[in-house]
VMD Tcl script that draws the C-alpha trace (Angstrom):
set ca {
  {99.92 -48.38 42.21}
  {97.14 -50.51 41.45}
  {93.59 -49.79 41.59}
  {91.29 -52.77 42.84}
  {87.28 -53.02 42.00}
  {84.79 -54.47 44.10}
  {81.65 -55.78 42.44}
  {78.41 -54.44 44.19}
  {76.77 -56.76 46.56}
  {73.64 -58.42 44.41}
  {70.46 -57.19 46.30}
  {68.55 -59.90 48.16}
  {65.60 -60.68 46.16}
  {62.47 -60.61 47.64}
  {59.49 -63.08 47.31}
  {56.29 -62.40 46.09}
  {53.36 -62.78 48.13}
  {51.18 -65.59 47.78}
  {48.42 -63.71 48.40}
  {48.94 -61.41 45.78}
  {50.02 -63.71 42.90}
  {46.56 -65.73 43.95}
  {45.02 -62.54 42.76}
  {46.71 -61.95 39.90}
  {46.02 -65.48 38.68}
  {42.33 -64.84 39.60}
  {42.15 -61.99 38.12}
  {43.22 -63.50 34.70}
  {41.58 -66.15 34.72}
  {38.00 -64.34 35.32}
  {38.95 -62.15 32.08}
  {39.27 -65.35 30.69}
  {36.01 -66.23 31.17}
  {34.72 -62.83 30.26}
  {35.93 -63.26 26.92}
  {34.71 -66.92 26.32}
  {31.03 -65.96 27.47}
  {30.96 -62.79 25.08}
  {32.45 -65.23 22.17}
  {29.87 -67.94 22.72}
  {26.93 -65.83 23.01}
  {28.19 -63.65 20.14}
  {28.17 -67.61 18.22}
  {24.96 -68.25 19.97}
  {22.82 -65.28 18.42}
  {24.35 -65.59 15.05}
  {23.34 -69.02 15.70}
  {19.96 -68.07 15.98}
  {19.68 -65.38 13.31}
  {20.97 -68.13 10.54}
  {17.93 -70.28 12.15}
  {15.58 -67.91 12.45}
  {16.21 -66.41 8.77}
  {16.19 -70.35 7.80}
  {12.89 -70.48 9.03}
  {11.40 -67.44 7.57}
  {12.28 -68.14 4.25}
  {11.61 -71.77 4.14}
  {8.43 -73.26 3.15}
  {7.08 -73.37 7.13}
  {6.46 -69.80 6.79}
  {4.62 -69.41 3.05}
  {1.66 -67.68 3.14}
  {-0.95 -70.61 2.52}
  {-4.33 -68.94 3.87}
  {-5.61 -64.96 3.27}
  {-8.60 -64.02 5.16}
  {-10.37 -60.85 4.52}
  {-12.57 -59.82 7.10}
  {-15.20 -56.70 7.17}
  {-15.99 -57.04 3.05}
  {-19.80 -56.90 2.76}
  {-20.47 -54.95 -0.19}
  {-17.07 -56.42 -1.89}
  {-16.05 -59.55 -3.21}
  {-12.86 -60.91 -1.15}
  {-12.18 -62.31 -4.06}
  {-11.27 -58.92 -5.59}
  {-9.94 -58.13 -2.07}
  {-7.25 -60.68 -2.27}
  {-6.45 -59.82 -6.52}
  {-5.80 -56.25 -5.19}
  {-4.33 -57.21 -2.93}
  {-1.32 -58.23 -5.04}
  {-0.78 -61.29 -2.34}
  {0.04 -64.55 -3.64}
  {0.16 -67.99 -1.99}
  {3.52 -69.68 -1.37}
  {5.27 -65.97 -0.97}
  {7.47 -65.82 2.12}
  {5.30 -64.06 4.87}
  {8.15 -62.27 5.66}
  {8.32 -60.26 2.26}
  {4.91 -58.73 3.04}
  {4.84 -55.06 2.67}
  {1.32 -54.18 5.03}
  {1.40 -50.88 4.39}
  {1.64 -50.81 0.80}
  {-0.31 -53.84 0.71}
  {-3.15 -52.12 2.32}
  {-2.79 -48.87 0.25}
  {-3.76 -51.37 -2.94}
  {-6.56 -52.87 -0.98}
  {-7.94 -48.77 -0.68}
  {-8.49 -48.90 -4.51}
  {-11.05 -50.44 -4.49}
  {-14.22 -48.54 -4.85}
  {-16.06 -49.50 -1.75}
  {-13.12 -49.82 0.85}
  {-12.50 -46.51 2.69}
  {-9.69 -48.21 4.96}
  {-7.56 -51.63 5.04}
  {-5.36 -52.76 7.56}
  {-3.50 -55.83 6.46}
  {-1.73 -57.98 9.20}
  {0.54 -61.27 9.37}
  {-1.06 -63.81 11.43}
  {2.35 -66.24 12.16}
  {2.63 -69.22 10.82}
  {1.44 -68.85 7.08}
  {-1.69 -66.37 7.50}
  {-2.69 -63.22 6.64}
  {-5.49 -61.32 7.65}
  {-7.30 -58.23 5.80}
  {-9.39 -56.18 7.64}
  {-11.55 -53.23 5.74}
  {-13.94 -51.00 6.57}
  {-16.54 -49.98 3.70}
  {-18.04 -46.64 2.73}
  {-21.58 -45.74 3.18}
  {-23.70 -44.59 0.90}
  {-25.08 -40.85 0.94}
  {-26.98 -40.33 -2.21}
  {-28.07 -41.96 -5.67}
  {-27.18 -40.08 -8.85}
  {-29.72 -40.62 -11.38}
  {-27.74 -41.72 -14.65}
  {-29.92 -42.79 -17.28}
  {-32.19 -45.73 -16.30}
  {-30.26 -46.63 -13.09}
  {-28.71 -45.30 -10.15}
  {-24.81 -44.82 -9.26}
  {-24.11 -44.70 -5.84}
  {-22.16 -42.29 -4.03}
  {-20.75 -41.70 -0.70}
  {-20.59 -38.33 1.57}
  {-17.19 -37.31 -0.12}
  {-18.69 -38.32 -3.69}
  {-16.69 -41.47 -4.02}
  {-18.26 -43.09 -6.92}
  {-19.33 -46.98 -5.51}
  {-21.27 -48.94 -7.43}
  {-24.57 -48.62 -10.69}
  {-27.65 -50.12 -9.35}
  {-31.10 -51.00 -11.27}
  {-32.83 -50.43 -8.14}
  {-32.56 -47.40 -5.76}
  {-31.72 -48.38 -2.26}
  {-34.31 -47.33 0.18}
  {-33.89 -43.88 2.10}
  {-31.16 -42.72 -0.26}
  {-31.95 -38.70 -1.68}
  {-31.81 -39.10 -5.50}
  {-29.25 -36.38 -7.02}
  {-30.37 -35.25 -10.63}
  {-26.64 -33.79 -12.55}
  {-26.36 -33.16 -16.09}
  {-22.57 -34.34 -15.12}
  {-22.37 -38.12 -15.77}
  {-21.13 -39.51 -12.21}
  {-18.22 -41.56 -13.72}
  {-16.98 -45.04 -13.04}
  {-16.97 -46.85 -9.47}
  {-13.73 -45.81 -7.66}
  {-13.59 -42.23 -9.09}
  {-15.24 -38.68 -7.90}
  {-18.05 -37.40 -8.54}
  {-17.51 -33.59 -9.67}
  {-20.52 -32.82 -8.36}
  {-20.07 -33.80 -4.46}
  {-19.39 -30.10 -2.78}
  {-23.08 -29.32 -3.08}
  {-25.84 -31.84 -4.18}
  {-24.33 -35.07 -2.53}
  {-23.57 -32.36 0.84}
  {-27.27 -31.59 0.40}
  {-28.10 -34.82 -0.26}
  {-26.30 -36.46 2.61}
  {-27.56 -33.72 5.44}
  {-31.30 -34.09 4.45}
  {-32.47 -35.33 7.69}
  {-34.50 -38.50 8.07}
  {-37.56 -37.03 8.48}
  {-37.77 -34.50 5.18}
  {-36.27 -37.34 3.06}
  {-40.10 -38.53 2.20}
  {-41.21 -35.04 0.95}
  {-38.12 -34.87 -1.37}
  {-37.80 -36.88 -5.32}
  {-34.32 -34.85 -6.05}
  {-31.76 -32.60 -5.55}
  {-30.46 -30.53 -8.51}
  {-28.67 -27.27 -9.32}
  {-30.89 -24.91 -11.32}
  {-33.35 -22.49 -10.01}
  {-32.35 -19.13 -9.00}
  {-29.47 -18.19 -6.78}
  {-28.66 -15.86 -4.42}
  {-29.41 -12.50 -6.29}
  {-33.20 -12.49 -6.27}
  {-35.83 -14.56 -8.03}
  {-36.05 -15.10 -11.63}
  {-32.93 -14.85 -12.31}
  {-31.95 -18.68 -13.67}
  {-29.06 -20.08 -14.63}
  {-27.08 -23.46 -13.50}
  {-24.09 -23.41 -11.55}
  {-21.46 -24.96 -11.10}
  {-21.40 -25.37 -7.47}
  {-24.61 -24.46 -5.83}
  {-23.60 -20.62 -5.11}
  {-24.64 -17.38 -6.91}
  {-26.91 -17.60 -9.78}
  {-28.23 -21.34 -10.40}
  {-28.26 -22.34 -7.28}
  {-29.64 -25.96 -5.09}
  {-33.06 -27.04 -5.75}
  {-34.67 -29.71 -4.48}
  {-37.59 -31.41 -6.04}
  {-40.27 -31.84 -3.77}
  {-42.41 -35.85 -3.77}
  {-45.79 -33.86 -3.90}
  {-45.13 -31.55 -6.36}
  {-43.36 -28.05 -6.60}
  {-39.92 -27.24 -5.72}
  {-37.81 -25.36 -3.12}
  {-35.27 -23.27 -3.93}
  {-32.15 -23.23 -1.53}
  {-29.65 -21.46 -3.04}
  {-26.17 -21.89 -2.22}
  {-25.24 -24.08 0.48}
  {-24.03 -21.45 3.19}
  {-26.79 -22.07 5.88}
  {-27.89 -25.68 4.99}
  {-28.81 -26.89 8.07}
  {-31.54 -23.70 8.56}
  {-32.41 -24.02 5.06}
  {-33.50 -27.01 5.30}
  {-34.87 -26.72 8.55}
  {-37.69 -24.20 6.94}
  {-38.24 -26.61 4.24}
  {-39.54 -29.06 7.03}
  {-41.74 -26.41 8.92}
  {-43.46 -25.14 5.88}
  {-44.61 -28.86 4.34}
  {-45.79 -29.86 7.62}
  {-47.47 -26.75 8.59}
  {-48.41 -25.42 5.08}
  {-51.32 -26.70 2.78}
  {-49.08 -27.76 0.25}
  {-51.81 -28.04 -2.59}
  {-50.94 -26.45 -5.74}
  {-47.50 -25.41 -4.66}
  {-44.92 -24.48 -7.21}
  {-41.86 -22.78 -5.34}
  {-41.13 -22.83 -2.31}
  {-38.44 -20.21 -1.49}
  {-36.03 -20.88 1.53}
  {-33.03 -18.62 0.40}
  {-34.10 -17.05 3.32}
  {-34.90 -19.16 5.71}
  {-36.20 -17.11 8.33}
  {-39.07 -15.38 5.46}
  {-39.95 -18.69 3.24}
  {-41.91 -17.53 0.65}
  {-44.46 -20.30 -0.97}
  {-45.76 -19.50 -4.34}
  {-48.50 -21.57 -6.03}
  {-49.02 -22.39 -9.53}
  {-52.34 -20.75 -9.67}
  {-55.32 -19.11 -7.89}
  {-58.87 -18.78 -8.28}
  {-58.35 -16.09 -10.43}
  {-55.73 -17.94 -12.89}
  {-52.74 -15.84 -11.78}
  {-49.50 -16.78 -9.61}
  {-49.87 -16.27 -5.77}
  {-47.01 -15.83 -3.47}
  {-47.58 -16.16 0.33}
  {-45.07 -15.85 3.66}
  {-46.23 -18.88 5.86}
}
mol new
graphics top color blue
foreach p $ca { graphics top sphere $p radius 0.5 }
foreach p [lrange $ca 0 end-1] q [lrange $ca 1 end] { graphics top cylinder $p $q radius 0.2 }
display resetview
């Protein structure tokens, strides 16, 4: 008996639609794109960064021109050598912030701000400190500022400055003076109108404890405390510097209410009993009276 095979029947095949394989080929063909645009812009911006980097460090961007701007009491010339900048450098290797921090050195710059100005310029801007008081140091002056930032010697003393008398030599421009947290405070909050009446401000005199008792100090409080030395003669004792502002308040009301003839202290540690006392009386011996 024999056994007889049939082969299957191959399937019809069936067509693809047009429609569809349109979309396919669309399809592709806008990833296609896709990927060209991101690979040329990808060439285009490393393009740029080559030029751009070409440029910065070529010789279109040296720094050929510093200006310093706000120096009136400090040569730009030593502006600039602090500075550390150097013509020809590539602008782009400025540091401003360190750049600026050098610039602060310097004795009479408080702040610096230190800017590129594109193509080849940079620009220095500082902002000076003000004097507050004039420490007597021999024959000349050294000025100081309210934080006792040592500025500059002087031959002549500027005009409404306090003069500060220390037994502490002020040091060189740029440092501190050791004696800022009480005369050159004192100094500086003098007002405008008792600065006339007063030659000096110095530690001696007595301090807080009662009169008499003398001794300097080291920073205006306790025994040895703020004196000020008075244009017509005399003194006023302040003490220490907690209440300054009345202190010296009482100062004012005494000289300009006071006949001030003959007066040797003037006692304010207190300041709501001053207590004058005057070198002599009629009668040759000390006289103390509460104005």
């Amino acid at each position: 008996m024999s056994v007889i095979h049939h082969e299957p029947a191959p399937l019809p095949r069936v067509g693809v639609d047009p429609r569809i394989r349109q979309r396919r080929i669309e399809v592709r063909r806008r990833q296609g794109r896709r990927r060209l645009a991101v690979l040329t812009g990808l060439l285009v911006v490393a393009g740029l960064a080559a030029g751009a980097w070409g440029v910065l460090h070529s010789g279109l961007t040296d720094l050929d021109r510093i200006e310093v701007r706000g120096a009136a009491r400090t040569d730009p010339a030593r502006v600039v050598e602090a500075s550390g900048l150097v013509r020809g450098q590539a602008l782009v290797s400025l540091a401003p912030a360190a750049t600026a921090t050098a610039v602060e050195d310097l004795p009479w710059v408080a702040t610096a701000r230190v800017a590129r100005d594109w193509p080849a310029t940079v620009v220095i801007t500082v902002t000076e400190r003000v004097p507050a008081a004039a420490v007597l140091d021999g024959d000349g002056w050294v000025l100081v500022d309210d934080r006792g930032r040592v500025l500059e010697r002087t031959d002549a003393l500027p005009p409404g400055l306090v003069v500060v008398e220390s037994a502490t030599p002020p040091g060189a421009p740029g440092t501190t003076f050791a004696r800022s947290p009480a005369l050159v405070a004192v100094a500086r909050q003098i007002p405008a109108a008792l600065r006339p009446a007063v030659a000096a401000v110095r530690l001696g005199g007595p301090g807080e404890e009662g009169p008499g008792e003398e001794g300097p100090g080291e920073d205006g409080a306790g025994r040895g405390g703020i004196t000020l030395g008075l244009s017509g003669g005399g003194e006023a004792w302040l003490g220490s510097a907690d209440g300054l502002d009345a202190k010296l308040r009482a100062v004012a009301t005494v000289l300009a209410r006071v006949d001030t003839a003959g007066l040797a202290v003037l006692d304010v540690r207190i300041p709501e009993s001053p207590v004058v006392t005057r070198a002599t009386s009629t009668s040759g011996a000390p006289t103390e009276a509460t104005p």
